[in-house]
C-alpha positions as CSV (number, residue, x, y, z in Angstrom):
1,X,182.3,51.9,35.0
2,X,180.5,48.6,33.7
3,X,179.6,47.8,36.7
4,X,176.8,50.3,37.2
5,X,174.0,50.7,34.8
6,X,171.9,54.0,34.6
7,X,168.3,53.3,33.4
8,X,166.8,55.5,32.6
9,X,169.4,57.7,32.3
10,X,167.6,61.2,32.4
11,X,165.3,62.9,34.7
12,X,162.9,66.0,34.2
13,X,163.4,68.5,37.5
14,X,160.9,71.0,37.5
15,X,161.8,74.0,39.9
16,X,158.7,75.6,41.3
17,X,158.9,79.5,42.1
18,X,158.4,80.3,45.4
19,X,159.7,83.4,45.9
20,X,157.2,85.9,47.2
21,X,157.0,89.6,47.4
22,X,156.2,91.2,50.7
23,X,154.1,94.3,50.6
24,X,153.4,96.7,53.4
25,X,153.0,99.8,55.1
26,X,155.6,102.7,54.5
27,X,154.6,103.2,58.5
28,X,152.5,101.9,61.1
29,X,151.8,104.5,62.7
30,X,150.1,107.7,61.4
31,X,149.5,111.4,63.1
32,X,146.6,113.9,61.3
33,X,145.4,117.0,62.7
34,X,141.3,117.3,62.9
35,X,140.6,118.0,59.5
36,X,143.3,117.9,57.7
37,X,144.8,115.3,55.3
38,X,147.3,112.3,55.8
39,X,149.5,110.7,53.3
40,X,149.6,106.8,53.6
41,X,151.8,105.1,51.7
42,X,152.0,101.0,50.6
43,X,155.2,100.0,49.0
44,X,156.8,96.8,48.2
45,X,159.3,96.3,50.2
46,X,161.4,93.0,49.4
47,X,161.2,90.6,46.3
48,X,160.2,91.7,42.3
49,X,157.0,91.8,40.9
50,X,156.5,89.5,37.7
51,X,152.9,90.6,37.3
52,X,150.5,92.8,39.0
53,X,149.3,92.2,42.6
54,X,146.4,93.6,43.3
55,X,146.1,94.0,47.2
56,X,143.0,96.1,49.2
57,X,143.4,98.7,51.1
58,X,140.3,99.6,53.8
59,X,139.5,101.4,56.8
60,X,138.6,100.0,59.9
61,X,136.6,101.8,63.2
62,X,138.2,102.3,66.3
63,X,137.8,105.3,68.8
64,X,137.2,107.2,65.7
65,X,134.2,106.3,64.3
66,X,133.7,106.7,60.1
67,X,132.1,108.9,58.6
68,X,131.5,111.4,61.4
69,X,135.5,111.7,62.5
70,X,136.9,110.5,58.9
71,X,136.2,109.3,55.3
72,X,136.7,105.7,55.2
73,X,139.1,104.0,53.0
74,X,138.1,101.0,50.7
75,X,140.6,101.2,47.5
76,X,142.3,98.8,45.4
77,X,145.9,99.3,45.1
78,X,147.9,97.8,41.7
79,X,151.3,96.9,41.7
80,X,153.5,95.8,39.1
81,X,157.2,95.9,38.1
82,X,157.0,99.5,37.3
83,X,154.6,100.8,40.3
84,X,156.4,99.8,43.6
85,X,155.1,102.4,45.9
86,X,151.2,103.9,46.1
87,X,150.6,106.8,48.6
88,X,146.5,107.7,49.4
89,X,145.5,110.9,51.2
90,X,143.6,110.0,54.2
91,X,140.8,112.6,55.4
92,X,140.0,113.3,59.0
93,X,136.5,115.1,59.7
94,X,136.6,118.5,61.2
95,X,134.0,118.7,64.3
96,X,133.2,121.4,67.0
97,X,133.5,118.4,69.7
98,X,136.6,119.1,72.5
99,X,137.3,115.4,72.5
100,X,140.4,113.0,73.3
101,X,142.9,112.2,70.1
102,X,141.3,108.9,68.1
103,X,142.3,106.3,66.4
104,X,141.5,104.4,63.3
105,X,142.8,101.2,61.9
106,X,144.0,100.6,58.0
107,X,144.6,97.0,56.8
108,X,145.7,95.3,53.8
109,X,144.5,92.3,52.6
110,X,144.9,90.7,49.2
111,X,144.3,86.7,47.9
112,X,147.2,86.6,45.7
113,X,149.1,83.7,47.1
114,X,152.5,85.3,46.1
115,X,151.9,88.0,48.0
116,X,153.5,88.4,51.9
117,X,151.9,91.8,53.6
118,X,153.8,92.9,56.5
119,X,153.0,95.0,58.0
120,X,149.5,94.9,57.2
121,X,148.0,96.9,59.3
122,X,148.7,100.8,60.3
123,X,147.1,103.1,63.3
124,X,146.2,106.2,62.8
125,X,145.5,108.9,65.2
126,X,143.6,112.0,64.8
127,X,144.5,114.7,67.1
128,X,141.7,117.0,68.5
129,X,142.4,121.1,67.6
130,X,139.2,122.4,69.4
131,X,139.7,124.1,72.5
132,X,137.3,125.0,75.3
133,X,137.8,129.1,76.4
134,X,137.0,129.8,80.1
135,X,136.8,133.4,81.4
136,X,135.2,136.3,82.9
137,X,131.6,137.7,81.5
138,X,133.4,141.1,81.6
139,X,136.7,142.5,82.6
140,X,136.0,144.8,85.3
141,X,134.0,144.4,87.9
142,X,133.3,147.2,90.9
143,X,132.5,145.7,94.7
144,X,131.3,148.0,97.6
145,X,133.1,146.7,100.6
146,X,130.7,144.5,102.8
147,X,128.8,143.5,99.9
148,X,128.7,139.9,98.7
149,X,128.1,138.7,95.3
């Protein structure tokens, strides 16, 4: 149509990226027997990876106290389009103390702006295995009758 004139007749779009990869907890919520070892495992769980993200994964005190009822966790986790999933063993410390089950805290954190975590944070509960034994000083005892103890 003549009626209409385009000037200018181009335009540059530039389309910005904004996809983001959400990376997280395989679980938030974590059971390990006093002394024994835990698997806890980070994994992307939506979007690709077009480079590495590097994202932290620490430790933090709750009822359980490091290092006396577990080693703490401070480790840097890489991602990247071949390495989607990164498991850690977790240590709780074995103690002679009959005690209530106690819980920890682990968090990720990272400052790569593509990254989403959810869920960033997992509990973790240590379960107490010491027992306390109640009996008898001996097994038989022999009482006159009329005699008191």
């Amino acid at each position: 149509d003549g009626s209409v004139n385009l000037n200018p007749d181009e335009a540059i779009v530039t389309i910005t990226d904004d996809d983001r990869v959400t990376i997280g907890f395989e679980q938030t919520t974590y059971t390990v027997e006093e002394g024994l070892v835990v698997e806890v495992c980070v994994l992307v769980t939506s979007g690709t990876l077009e480079s590495d993200a590097i994202v932290i994964l620490s430790s933090v005190n709750d009822e359980a106290v490091a290092p006396g009822d577990y080693d703490a966790v401070a480790e840097v986790l890489i991602f990247s389009a071949s390495v989607n999933r990164i498991c850690r063993n977790v240590s709780s410390v074995e103690d002679d103390i009959l005690e209530e089950d106690e819980d920890f805290t682990l968090t990720l954190n990272t400052t790569d702006g593509s990254v989403n975590l959810n869920p960033d944070e997992a509990s973790v509960t240590i379960t107490d295995d010491d027992l306390i034994t109640i009996g008898f000083e001996q097994t038989t005892y022999t009482l006159e009758e009329g005699l008191m103890v």
